[in-house]
N, C-alpha and C positions, 0 to 999 in steps of 0.2 A: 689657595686657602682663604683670601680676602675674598674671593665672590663666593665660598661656602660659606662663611661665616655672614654676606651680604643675603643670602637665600631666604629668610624669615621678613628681614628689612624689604625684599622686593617682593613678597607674598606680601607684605602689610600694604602696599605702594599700589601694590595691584586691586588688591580688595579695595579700598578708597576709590581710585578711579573708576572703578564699576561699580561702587554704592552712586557715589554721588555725581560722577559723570556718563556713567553708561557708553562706554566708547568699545570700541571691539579691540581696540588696538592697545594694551596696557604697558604697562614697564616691566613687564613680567616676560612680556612676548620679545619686548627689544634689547632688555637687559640677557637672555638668557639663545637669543638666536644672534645678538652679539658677540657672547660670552663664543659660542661655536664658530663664528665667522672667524675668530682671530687664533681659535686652534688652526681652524683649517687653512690661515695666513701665512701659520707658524710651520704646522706639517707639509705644507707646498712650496710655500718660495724663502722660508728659512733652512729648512732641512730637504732632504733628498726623498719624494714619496714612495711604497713602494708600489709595486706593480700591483697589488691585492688593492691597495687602497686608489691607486688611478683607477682602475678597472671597473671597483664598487661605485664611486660616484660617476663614473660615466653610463654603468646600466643603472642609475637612479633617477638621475637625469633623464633618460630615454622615456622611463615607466612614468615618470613625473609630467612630459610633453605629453606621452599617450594616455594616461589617467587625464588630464586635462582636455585633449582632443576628444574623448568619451562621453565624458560629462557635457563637454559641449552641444553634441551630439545628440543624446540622450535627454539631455534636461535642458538648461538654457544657461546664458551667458550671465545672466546677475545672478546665477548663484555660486559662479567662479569662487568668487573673493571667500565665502563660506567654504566649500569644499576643500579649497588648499588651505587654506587657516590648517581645519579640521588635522586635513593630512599632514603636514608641515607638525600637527603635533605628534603625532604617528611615529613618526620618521626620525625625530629629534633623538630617542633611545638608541636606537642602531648607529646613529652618525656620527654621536657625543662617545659611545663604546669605543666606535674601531678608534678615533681621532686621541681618545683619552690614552687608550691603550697601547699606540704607535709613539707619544709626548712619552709615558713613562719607558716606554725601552728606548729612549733617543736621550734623556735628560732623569734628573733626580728629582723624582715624584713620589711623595709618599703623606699622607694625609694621617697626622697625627689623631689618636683617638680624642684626645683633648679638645682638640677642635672642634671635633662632633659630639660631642659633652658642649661643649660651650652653645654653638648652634641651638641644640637642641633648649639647652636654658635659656635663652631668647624667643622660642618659640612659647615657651610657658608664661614667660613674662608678658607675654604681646597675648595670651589668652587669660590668664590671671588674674591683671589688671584692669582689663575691661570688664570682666565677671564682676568684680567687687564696687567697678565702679558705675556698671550699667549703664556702657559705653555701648559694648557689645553688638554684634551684629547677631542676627538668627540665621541660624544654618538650616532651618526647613520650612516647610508651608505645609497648606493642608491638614491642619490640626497639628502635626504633631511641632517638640519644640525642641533647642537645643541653641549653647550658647558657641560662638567659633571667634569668638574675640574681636580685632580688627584684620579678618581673614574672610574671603572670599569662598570658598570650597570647604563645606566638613569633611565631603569625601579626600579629598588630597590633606588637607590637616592633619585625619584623623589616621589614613594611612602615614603619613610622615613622622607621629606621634609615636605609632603601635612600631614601627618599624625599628627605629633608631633606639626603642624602649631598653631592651639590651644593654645598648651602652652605658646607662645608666645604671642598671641594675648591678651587671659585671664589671666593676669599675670599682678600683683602692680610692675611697673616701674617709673624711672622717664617718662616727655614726650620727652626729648630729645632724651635719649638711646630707647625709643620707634622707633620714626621717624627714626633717624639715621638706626634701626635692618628692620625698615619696607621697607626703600630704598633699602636695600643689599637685601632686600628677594623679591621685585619685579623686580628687575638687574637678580637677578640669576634666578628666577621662570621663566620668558621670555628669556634667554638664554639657559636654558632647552631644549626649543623646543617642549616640552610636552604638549598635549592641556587639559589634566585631571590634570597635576599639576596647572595650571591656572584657572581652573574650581574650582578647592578647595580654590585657592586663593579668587577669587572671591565670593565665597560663606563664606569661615570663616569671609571676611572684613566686608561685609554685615550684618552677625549676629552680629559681634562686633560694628558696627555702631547701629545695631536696638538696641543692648544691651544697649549702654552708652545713646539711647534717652530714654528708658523706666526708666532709673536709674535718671536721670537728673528729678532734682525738674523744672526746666525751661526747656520744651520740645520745645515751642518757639522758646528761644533762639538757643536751640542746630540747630533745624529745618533750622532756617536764618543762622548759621557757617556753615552747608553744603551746601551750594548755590554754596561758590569759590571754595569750595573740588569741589566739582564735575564739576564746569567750571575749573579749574586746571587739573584735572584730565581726562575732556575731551581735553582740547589743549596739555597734554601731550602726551596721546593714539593719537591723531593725527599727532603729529611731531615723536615719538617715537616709534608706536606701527613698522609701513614699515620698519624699523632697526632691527628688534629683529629675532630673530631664530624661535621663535613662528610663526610670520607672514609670514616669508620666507616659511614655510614647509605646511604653510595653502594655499599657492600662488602653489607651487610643486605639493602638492596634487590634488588642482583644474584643475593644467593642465594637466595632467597625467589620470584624468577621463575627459576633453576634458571640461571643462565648464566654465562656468565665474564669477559666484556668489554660496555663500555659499545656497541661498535659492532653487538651482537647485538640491544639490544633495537628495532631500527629493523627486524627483521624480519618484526613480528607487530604490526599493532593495537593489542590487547590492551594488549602492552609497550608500545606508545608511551604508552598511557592512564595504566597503573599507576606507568610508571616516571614520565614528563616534570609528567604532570596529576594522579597521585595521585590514580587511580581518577574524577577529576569527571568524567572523560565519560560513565562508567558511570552517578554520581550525577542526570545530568543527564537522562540518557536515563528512567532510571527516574520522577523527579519530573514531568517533560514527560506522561509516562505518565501519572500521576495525572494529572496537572491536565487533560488531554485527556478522560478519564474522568470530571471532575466535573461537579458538576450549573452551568450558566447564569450561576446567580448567584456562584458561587465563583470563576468564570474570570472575571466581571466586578470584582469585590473580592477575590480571591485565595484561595488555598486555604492558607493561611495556616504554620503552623511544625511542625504535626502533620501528615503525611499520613498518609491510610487509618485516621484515627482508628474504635477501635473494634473493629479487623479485626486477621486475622494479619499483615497484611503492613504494620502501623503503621512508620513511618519518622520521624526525629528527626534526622537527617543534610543539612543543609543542602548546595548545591551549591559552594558557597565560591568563585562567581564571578560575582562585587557584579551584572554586567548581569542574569543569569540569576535571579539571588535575589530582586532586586528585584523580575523582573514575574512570576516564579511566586506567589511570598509574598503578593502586593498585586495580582496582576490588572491588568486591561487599566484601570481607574480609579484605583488607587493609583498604577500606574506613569505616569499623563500626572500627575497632582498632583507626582511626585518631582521628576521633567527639567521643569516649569513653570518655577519658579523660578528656573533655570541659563540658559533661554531667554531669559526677563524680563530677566533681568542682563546680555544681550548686547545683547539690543535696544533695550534703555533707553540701555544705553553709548554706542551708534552713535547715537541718535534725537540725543542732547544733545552728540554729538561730543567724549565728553571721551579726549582725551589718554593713549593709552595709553605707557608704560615697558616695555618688554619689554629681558628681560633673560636671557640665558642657561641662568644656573643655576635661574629661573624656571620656562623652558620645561623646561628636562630632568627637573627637580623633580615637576611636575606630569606630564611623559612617564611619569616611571617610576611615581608616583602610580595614574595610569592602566592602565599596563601590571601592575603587582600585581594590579589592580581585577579586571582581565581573566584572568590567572592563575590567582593563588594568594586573592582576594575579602578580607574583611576591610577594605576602605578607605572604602569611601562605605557599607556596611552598619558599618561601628565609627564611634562616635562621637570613642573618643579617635582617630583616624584621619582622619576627614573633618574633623576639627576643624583640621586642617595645609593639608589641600586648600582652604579656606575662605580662611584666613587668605592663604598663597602667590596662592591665585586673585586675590584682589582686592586685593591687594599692585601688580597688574598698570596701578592705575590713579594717575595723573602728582596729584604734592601741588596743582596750580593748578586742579586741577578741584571743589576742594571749593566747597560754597554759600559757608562763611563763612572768604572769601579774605584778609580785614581781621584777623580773629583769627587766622587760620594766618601773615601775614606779621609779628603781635606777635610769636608765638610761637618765629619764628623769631629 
C-alpha cells in the first residue's frame, strides 16, 4: 500500500529527472523493478514457489538470452542497452501479475479502495497545482498543446487518470468534496489536451448520472435537477470549452488536414486515421510491413524497438496500441509468455473456486483500462500503468479465499 500510494511521488521523480537531466535511467525504472525484485525475493526464498511460477521465469529467461542473441545478430551491439530497457518494460505486466497474485494467495493482501482514492488525489494535486502556477511541463510538440503538471508522459497520466476515474465517481463522499474533486478533474482532464481522456470523462459522468436516476426512489424529481446541470453545463462548454487545450488541438488538427468542421473528417480514411487514431493505422501498417519482411527468427522473438536497423528507412515509432506492440516487439514467443500468466490467474481462480467480488467501478475501471490499451497504448506496455491494472484486477477476489483465513479473521 505504501509504494501505491508512493506511485504519483515516483512519476513526479521521474519527470524531473528527464526534464532536466535527460538520463535513461530514472527512479521510476529502479523504484518499480525494485518494488518486483523484492516480490520475487519474497515468492522464492521466503515462501515455497510453485512449479507454474519456477517454470515461467525459466522459459523467460531462455526468450530473454535468445531476444538478446537476435538483436545482436540482426542489429548491433550498442543498441542492447535500448532494446532490453524497451523489453524489460514489456515484460514488467506479466511478471508483476503472476508474482502479485501467488503474494495474495500465500499472505493477507487486499488493497483498500481508499487508498486509490487517495493516490489518485495526489495525482491531481501534482497536476493542479503546476497548472495554476505555470510550473507545468507540456505534454506535446508540433503545434499542438497540453498541460501534464510535473509528469513526464500525457499518454500514461492520462491513461492513469481516465482509469482509476471510477473510483472516484462510485465512491460514498460528502457532496461537497464531491463537486469541489469533480471541478479539479474537469480543469485538469481539458488541460490535458487528450481527446480519450475526455471521452472517459464523459462517459464515467454519464453512467454515474444514469446510476444515481435508477437508485433514486423519485426519478422525477432527479429527471427536473438535471435540466440546470445540463443548461449549466452547456453555458459553461460554451464560454469554457475555446480556452482549453482540448479545444485548441481539435482547432490545430482541423487545420492541418485542411477542413473546418469535425463532421468532414469521416469523409476520407486517411482523416479518420490521422484525426481519431493519430496516424496508428499508418504506424501499424508500416511496422506489420517490416515484420512481414523479417527473417524466421525475429517474427518468432520479435523484431524488436528498432525497425529496419541499419537502413534508410530505420523506424523508432512504436505503434502505441499495447495489443499490436506487444506481439510485433516480442513475436509469436514473447507474446504467448505475456497473456500466459493472465490465463493462469483465471484458471487457477475457477480450478479452486474462489469467490469472486465484482463490483462496478471495478469493471469500468479495468473497461476503460482496456479500452486506452486498445486506442491510444501505453497501459499494459507502461509499467507505472499496468501496475493499476494488476492491482484493480485482482482486487476482484473475495477476502475468505485467502490460505491463511485464521490470521486474516485476527486481523480483522
Amino acid at each position: 500500500m505504501v509504494f501505491l500510494v508512493l506511485q504519483p511521488i515516483i512519476d513526479c521523480l521521474t519527470a524531473l529527472s528527464m526534464q532536466l537531466w535527460e538520463v535513461d535511467l530514472t527512479f521510476g525504472i529502479f523504484f518499480r523493478f525494485g518494488f518486483l525484485a523484492l516480490l520475487l525475493l519474497f515468492n522464492f526464498w521466503l515462501e515455497k514457489p510453485s512449479k507454474f511460477e519456477k517454470t515461467y521465469l525459466v522459459l523467460l529467461l531462455v526468450y530473454l538470452i535468445l531476444y538478446t542473441g537476435n538483436t545482436w545478430l540482426t542489429k548491433d551491439g550498442s543498441v542492447l542497452f535500448y532494446e532490453l530497457k524497451n523489453m524489460a518494460r514489456l515484460l514488467y505486466f506479466p511478471v508483476l501479475l503472476l508474482n502479485l497474485y501467488f503474494l495474495r494467495k500465500r499472505t493477507i493482501l487486499r488493497i483498500p479502495e481508499k487508498i486509490l482514492r487517495f493516490t489518485y488525489g495526489i495525482y491531481l494535486v501534482l497536476l493542479f497545482v503546476p497548472m495554476i502556477t505555470h510550473t507545468d511541463f507540456s505534454g506535446y510538440f508540433e503545434g499542438k498543446v497540453g498541460s501534464i503538471g510535473w509528469f513526464y508522459s500525457s499518454n500514461e497520466i492520462g491513461a492513469i487518470l481516465s482509469g482509476l476515474l471510477p473510483y472516484f465517481f462510485f465512491a460514498e463522499q460528502k457532496r461537497s468534496v464531491f463537486l469541489l474533486g469533480f471541478l479539479v478533474i474537469v480543469l485538469v482532464f481539458f488541460a490535458l489536451g487528450s481527446k480519450i481522456t475526455i471521452f472517459t470523462l464523459l462517459l464515467v459522468t454519464f453512467l454515474f448520472l444514469l446510476g444515481q436516476i435508477r437508485k433514486s426512489k423519485n426519478k422525477k424529481k432527479i429527471l427536473l435537477g438535471c435540466i440546470p446541470l445540463l443548461l449549466g453545463g452547456g453555458l459553461a462548454c460554451y464560454f469554457y470549452l475555446p480556452t482549453t487545450s482540448f479545444w485548441k488541438n481539435i482547432e490545430t488538427h482541423l487545420d492541418f488536414l485542411g477542413i473546418e468542421n469535425i463532421g468532414e473528417v469521416f469523409q476520407k480514411p486517411e482523416w479518420i486515421d490521422h484525426f481519431i487514431f493519430s496516424s496508428r493505422l499508418s504506424f501499424l501498417k508500416t511496422t506489420h510491413q517490416n515484420f512481414v519482411e523479417s527473417d524466421p527468427a525475429s517474427q518468432l522473438l520479435g523484431i524488436g524497438f528498432i525497425e529496419k536497423y541499419g537502413t534508410d528507412q530505420v523506424n523508432l515509432k512504436t505503434i502505441e496500441m499495447d495489443i499490436f506492440d506487444i506481439f510485433y516487439r516480442s513475436g509469436w514467443i514473447g507474446t504467448i509468455l505475456i497473456i500466459l500468466p493472465g490465463i493462469f490467474v483465471i484458471i487457477d481462480t475457477k480450478k479452486e473456486k474462489q469467490p469472486l467480488l465484482f463490483r462496478k467501478r471495478q469493471i469500468l475501471s479495468l473497461g476503460i483500462f482496456f479500452l486506452i490499451s486498445c486506442l491510444a497504448g501505453h497501459v499494459l506496455t507502461s509499467p507505472a500503468v499496468s501496475f493499476y491494472v494488476v492491482i484493480i484486477g485482482l482486487n476482484w477476489i473475495k477476502e475468505d479465499c485467502y490460505e491463511n483465513r485464521n490470521d486474516y479473521r485476527k486481523l480483522q
